[in-house]
N, CA, C and O atoms as CSV, one atom per row, in Angstrom:
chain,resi,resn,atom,element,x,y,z
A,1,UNK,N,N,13.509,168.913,74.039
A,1,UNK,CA,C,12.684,168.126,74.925
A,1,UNK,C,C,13.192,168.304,76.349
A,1,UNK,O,O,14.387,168.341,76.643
A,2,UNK,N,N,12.365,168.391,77.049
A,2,UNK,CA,C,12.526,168.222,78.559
A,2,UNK,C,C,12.816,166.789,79.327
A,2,UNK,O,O,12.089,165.803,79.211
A,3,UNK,N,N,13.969,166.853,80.106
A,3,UNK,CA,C,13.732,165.765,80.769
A,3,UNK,C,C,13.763,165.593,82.227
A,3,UNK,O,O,14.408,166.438,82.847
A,4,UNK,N,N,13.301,164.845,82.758
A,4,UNK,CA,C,12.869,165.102,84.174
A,4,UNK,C,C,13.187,163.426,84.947
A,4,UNK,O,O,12.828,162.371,84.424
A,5,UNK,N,N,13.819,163.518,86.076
A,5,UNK,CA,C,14.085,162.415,86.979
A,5,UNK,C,C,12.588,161.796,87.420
A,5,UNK,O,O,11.570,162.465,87.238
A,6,UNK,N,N,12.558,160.771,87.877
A,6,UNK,CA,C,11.362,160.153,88.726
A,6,UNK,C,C,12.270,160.210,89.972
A,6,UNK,O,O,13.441,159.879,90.156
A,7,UNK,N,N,11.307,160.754,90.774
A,7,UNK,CA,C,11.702,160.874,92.323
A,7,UNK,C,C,10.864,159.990,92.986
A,7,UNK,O,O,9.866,159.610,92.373
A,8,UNK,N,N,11.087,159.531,94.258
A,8,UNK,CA,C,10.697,158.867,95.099
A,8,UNK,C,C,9.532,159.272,95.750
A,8,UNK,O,O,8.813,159.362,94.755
A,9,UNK,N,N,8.800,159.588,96.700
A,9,UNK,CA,C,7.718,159.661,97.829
A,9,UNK,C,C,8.884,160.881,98.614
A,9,UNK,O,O,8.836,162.104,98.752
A,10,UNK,N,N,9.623,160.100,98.903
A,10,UNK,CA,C,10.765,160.986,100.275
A,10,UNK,C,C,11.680,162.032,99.661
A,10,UNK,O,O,12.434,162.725,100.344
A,11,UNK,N,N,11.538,162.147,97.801
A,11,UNK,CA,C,12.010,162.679,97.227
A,11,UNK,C,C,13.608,162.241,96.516
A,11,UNK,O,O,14.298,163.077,95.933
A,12,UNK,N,N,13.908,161.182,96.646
A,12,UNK,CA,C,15.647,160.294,96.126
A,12,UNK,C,C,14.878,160.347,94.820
A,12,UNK,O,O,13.662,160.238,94.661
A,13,UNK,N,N,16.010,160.573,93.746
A,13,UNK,CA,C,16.153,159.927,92.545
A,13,UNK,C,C,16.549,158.683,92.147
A,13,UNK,O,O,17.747,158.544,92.398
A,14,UNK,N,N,16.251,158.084,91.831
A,14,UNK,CA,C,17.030,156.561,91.972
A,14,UNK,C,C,18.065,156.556,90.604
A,14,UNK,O,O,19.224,156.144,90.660
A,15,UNK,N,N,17.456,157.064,89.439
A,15,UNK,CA,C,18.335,157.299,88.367
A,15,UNK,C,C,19.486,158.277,88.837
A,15,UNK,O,O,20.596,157.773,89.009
A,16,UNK,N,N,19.339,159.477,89.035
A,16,UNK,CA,C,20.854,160.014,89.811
A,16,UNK,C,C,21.430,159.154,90.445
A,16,UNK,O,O,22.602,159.007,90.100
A,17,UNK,N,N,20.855,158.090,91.774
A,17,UNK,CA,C,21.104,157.887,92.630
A,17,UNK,C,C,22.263,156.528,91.380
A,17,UNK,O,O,23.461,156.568,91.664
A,18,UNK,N,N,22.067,155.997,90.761
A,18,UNK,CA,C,22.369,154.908,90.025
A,18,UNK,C,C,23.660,156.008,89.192
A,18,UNK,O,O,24.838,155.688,89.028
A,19,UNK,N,N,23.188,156.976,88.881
A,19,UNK,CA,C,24.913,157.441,88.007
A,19,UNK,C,C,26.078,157.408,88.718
A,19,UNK,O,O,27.121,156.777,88.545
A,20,UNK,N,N,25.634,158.410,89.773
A,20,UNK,CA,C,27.011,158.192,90.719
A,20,UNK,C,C,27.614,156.933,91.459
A,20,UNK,O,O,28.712,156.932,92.015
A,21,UNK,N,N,26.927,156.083,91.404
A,21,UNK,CA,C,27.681,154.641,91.231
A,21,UNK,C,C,28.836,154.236,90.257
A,21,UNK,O,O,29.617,153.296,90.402
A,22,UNK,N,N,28.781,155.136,89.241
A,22,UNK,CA,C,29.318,154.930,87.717
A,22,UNK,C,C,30.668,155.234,88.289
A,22,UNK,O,O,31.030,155.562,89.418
A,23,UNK,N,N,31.495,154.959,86.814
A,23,UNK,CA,C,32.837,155.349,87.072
A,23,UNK,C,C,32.786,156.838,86.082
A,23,UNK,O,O,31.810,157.008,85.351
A,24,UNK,N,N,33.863,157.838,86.126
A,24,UNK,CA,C,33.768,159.345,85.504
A,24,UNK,C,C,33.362,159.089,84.202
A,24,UNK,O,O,32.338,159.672,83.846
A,25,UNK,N,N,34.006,158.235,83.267
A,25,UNK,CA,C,33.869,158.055,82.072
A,25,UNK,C,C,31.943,157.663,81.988
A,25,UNK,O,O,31.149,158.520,81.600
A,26,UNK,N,N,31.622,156.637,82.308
A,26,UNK,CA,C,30.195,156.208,82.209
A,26,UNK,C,C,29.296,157.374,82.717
A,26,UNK,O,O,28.233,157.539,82.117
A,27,UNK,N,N,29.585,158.160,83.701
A,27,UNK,CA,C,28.652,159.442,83.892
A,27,UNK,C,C,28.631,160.970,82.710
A,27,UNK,O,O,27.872,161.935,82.617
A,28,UNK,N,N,29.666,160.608,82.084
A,28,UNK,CA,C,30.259,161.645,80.998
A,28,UNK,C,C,28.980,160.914,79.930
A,28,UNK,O,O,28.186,161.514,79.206
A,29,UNK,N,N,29.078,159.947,80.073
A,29,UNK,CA,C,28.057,159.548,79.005
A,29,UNK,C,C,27.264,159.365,79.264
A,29,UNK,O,O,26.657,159.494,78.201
A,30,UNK,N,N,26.436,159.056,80.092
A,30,UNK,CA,C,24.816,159.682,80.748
A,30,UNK,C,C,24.764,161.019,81.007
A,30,UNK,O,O,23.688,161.399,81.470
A,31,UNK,N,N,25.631,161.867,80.841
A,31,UNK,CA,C,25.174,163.387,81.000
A,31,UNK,C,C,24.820,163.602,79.210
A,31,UNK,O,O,23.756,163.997,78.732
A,32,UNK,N,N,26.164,163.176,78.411
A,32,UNK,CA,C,25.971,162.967,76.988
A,32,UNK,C,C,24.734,162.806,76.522
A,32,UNK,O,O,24.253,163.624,75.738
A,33,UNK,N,N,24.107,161.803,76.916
A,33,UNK,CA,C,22.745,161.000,76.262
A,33,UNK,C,C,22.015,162.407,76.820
A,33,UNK,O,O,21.969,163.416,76.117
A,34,UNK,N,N,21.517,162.352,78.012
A,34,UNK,CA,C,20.523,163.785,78.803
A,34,UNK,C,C,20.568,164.658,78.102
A,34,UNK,O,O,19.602,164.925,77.387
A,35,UNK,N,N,22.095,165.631,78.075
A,35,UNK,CA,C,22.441,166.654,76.862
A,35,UNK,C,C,21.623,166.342,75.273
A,35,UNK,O,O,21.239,167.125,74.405
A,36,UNK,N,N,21.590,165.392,75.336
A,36,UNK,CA,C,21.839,164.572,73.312
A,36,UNK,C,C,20.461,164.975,73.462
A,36,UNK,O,O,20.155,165.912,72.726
A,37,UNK,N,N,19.422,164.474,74.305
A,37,UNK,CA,C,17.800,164.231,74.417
A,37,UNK,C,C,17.147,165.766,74.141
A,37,UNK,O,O,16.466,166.207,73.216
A,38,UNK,N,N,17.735,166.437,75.515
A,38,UNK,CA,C,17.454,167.834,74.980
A,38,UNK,C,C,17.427,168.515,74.408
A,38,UNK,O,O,16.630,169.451,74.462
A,39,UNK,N,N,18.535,168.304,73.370
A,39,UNK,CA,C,18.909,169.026,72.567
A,39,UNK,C,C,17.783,168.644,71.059
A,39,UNK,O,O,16.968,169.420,70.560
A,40,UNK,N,N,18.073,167.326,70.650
A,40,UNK,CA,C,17.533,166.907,69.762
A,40,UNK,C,C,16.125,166.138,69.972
A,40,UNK,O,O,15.168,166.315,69.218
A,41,UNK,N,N,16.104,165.109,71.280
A,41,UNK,CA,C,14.800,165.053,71.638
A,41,UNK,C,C,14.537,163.279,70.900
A,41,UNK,O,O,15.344,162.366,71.074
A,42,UNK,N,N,13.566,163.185,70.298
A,42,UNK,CA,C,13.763,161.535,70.119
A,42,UNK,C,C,14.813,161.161,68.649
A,42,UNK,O,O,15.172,160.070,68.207
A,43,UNK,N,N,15.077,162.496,68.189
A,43,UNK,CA,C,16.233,162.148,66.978
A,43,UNK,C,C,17.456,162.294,67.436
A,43,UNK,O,O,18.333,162.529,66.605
A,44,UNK,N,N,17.794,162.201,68.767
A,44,UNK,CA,C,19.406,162.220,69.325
A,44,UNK,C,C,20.272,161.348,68.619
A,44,UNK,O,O,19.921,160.206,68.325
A,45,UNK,N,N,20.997,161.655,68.429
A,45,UNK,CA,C,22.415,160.601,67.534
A,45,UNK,C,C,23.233,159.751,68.583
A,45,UNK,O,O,23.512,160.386,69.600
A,46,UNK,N,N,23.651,158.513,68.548
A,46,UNK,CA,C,24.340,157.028,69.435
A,46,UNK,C,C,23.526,156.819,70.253
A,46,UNK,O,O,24.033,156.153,71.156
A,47,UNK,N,N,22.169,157.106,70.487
A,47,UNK,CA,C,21.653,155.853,71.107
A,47,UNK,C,C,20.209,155.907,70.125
A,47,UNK,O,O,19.891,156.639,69.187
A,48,UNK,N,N,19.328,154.468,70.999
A,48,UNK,CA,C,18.573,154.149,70.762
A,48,UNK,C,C,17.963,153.819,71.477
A,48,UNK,O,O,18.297,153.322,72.552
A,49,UNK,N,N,16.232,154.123,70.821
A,49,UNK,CA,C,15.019,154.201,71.260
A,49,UNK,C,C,14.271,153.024,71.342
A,49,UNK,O,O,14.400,152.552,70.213
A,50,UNK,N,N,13.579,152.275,71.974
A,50,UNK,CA,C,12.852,150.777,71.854
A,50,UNK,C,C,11.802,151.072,72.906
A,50,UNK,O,O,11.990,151.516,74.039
A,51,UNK,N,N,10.542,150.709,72.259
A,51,UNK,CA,C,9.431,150.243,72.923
A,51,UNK,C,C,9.846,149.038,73.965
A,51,UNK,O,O,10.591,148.099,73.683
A,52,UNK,N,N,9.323,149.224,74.993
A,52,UNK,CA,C,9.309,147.954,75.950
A,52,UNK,C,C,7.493,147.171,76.553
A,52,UNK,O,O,7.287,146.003,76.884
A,53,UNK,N,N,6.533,148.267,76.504
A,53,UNK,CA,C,5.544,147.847,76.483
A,53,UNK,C,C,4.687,149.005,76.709
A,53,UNK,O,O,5.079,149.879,77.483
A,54,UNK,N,N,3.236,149.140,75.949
A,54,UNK,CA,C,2.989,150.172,76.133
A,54,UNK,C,C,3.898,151.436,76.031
A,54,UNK,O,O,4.894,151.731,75.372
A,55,UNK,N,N,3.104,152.068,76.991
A,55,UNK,CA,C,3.842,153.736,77.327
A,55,UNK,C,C,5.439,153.745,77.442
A,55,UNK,O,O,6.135,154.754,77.336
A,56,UNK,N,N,6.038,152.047,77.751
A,56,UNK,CA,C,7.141,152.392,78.864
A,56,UNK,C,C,8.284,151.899,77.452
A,56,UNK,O,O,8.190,151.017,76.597
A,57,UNK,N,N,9.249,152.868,77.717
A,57,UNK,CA,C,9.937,152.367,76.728
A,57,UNK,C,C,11.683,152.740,77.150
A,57,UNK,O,O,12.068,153.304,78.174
A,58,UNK,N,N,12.361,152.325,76.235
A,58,UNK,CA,C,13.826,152.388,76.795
A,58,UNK,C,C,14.950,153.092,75.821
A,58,UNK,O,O,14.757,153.111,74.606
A,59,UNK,N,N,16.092,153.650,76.382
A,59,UNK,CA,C,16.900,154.210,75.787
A,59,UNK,C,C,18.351,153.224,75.949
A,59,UNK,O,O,18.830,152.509,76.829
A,60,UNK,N,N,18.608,153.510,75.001
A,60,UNK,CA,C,20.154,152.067,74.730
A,60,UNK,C,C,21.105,152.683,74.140
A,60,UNK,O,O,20.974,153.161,73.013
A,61,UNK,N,N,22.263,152.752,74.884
A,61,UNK,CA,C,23.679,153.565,74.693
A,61,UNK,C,C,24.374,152.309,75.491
A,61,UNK,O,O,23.914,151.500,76.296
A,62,UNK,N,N,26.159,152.561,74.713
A,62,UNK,CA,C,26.828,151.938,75.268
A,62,UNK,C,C,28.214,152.909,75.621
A,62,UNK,O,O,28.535,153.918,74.994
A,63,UNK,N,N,28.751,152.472,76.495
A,63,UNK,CA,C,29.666,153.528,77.160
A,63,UNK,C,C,30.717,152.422,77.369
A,63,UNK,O,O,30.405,151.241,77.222
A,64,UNK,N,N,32.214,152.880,77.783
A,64,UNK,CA,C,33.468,152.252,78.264
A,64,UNK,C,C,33.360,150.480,79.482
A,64,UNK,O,O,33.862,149.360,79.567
A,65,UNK,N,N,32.114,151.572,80.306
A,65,UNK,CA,C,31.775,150.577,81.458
A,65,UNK,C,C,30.749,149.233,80.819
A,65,UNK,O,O,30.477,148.224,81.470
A,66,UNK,N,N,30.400,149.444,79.763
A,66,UNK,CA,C,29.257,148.549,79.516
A,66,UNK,C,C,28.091,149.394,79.028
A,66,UNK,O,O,27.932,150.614,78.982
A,67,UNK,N,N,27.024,147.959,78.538
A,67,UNK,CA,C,25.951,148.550,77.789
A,67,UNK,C,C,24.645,149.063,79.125
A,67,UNK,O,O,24.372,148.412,80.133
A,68,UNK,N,N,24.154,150.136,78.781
A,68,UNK,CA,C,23.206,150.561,79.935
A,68,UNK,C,C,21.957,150.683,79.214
A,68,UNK,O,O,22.067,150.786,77.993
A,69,UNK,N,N,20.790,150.692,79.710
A,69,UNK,CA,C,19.635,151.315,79.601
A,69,UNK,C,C,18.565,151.863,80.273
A,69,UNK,O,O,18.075,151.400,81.303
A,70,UNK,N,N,18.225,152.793,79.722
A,70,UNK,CA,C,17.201,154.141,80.720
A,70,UNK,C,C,15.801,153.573,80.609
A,70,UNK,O,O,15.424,153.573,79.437
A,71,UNK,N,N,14.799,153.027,81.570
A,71,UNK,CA,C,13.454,153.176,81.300
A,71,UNK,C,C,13.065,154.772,81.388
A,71,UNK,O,O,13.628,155.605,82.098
A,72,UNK,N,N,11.784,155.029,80.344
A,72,UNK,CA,C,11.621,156.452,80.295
A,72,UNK,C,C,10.113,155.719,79.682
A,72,UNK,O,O,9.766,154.623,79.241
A,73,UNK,N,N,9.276,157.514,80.057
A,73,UNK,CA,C,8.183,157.880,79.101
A,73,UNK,C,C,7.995,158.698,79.023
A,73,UNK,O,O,8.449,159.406,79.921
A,74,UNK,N,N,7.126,159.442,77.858
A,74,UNK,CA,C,7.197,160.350,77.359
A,74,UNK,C,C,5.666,160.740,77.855
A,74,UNK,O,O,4.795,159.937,77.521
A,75,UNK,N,N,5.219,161.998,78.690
A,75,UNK,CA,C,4.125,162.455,79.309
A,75,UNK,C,C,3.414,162.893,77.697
A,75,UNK,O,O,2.508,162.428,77.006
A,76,UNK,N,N,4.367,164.021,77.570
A,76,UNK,CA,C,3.252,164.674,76.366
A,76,UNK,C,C,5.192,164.828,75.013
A,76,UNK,O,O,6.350,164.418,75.092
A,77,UNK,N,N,4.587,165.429,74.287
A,77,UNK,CA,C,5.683,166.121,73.022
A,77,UNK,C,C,6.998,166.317,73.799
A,77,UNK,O,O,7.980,165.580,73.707
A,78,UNK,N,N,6.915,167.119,74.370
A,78,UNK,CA,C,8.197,167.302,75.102
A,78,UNK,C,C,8.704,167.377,76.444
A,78,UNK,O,O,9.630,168.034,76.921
A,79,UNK,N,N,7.723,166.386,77.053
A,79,UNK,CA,C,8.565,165.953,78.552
A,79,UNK,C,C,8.625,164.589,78.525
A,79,UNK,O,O,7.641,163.881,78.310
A,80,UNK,N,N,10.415,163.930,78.860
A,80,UNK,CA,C,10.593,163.105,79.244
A,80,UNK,C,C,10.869,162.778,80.697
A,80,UNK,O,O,11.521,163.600,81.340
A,81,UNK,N,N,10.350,161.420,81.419
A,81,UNK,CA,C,10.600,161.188,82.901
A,81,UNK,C,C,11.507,159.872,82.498
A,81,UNK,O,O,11.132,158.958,81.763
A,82,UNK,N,N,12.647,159.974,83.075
A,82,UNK,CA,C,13.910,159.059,83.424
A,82,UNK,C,C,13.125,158.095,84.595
A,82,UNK,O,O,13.101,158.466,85.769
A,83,UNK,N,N,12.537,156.925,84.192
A,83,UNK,CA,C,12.104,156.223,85.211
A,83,UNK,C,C,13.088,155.307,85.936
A,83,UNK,O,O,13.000,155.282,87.163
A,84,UNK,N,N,13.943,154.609,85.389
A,84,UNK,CA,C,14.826,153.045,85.653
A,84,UNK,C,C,16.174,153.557,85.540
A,84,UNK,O,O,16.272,154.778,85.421
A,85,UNK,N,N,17.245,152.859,85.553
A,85,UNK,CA,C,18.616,152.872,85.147
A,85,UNK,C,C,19.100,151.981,85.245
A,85,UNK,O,O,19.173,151.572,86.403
A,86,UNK,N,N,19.865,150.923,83.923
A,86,UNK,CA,C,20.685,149.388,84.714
A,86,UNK,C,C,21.371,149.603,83.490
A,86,UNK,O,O,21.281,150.099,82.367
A,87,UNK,N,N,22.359,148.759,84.551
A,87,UNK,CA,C,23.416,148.205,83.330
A,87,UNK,C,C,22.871,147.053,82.721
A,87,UNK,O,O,22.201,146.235,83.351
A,88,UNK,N,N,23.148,146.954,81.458
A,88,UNK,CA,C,22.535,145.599,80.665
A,88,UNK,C,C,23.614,144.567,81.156
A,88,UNK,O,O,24.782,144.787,81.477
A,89,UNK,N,N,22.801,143.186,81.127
A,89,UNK,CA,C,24.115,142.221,81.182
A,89,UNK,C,C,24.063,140.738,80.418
A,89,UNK,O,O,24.882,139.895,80.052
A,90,UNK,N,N,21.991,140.994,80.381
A,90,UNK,CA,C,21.619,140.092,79.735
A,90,UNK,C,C,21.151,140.288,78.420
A,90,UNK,O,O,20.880,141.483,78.301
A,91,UNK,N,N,20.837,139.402,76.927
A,91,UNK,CA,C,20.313,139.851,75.714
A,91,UNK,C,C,19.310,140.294,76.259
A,91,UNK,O,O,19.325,141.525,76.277
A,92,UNK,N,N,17.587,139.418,77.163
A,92,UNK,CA,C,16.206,140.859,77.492
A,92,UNK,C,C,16.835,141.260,78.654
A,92,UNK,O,O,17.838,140.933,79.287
A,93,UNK,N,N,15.696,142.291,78.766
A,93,UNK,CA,C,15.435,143.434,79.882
A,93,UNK,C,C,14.915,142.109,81.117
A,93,UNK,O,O,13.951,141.344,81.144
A,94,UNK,N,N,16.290,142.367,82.190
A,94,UNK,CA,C,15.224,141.661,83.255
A,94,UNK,C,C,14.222,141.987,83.913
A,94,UNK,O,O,13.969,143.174,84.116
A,95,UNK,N,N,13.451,140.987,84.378
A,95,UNK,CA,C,12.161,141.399,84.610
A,95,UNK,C,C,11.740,141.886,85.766
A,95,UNK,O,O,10.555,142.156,85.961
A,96,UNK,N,N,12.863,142.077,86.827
A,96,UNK,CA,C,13.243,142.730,87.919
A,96,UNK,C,C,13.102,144.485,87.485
A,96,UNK,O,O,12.269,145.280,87.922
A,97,UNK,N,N,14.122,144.721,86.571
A,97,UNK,CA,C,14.145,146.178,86.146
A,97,UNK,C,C,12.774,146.300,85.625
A,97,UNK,O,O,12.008,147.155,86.068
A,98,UNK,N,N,12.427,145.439,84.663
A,98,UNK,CA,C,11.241,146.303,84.106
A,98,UNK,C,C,9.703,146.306,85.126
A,98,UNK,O,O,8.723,147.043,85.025
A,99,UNK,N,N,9.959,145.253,86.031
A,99,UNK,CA,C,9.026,145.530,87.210
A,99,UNK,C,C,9.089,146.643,87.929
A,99,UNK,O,O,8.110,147.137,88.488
A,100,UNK,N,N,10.544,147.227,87.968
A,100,UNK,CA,C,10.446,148.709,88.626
A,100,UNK,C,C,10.329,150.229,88.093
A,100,UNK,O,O,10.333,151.351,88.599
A,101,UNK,N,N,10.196,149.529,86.485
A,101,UNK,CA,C,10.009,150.814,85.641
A,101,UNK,C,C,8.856,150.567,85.496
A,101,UNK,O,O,8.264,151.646,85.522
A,102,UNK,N,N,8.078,149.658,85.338
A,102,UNK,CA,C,6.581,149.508,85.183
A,102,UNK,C,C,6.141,149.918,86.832
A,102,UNK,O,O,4.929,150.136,86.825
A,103,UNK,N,N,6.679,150.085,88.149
A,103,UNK,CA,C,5.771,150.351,88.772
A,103,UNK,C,C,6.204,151.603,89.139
A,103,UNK,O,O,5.442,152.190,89.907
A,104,UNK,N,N,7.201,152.179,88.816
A,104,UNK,CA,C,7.048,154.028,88.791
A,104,UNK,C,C,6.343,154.414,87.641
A,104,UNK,O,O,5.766,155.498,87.724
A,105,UNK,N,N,6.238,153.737,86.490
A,105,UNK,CA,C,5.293,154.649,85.400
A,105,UNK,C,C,3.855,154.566,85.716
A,105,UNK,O,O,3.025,155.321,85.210
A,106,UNK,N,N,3.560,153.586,86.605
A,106,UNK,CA,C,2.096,153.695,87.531
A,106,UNK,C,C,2.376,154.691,88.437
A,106,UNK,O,O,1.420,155.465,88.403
A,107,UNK,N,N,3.096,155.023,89.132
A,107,UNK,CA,C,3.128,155.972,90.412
A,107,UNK,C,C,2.779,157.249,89.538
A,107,UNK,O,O,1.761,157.936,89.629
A,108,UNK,N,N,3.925,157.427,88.609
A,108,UNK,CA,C,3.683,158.681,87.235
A,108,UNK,C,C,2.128,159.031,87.262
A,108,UNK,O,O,1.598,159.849,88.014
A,109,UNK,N,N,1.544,158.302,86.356
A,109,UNK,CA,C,0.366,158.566,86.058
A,109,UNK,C,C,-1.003,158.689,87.136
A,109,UNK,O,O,-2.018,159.340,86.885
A,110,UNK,N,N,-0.731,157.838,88.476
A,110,UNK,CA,C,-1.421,158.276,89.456
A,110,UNK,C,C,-1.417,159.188,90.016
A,110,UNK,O,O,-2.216,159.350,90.938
């Protein structure tokens, strides 16, 4: 599977822009997961896949730094777009993050 960043208008990634915040260890494991996706695609092994609504759905790995999760969707079979990136902190998805993965997966499709 392919996977692909959501870029900005001005062109920033915000998901890159959010790894390198990380410490070495937590980026070792977001390259991990990316690697894992490609390789295997939605049967990747240590993380997990969850619907969040509709189209928009999330990837759940936990790393040294804490638990994280990726908003993503899937265009067609084999392209994924990396929409969101947060560290988890709460049991749901706040509704801050998923307001900003729900309004790049509109930008997506427009």
């Amino acid at each position: 599977m392919k996977v692909l960043f959501y870029k900005t208008a001005s062109g920033r990634s915000p998901v890159e822009d959010f790894m390198k915040t990380l410490s070495t260890a937590d980026q070792g494991r977001f390259r991990d997961v990316y690697e894992g996706i490609t390789e295997y695609g939605l049967e990747c092994p240590r993380v997990i896949f969850r619907q969040l609504s509709g189209k928009l759905w999330e990837i759940k790995f936990n790393s040294e730094g804490g638990k994280y999760r990726i908003a993503y969707l899937v265009v067609d079979k084999e392209l994924m777009i990396w929409l969101h990136a947060f560290k988890k902190a709460t049991q749901r998805t706040p509704h801050n993050d998923l307001a900003v993965a729900e309004k790049r997966m509109a930008e997506v499709f427009s």
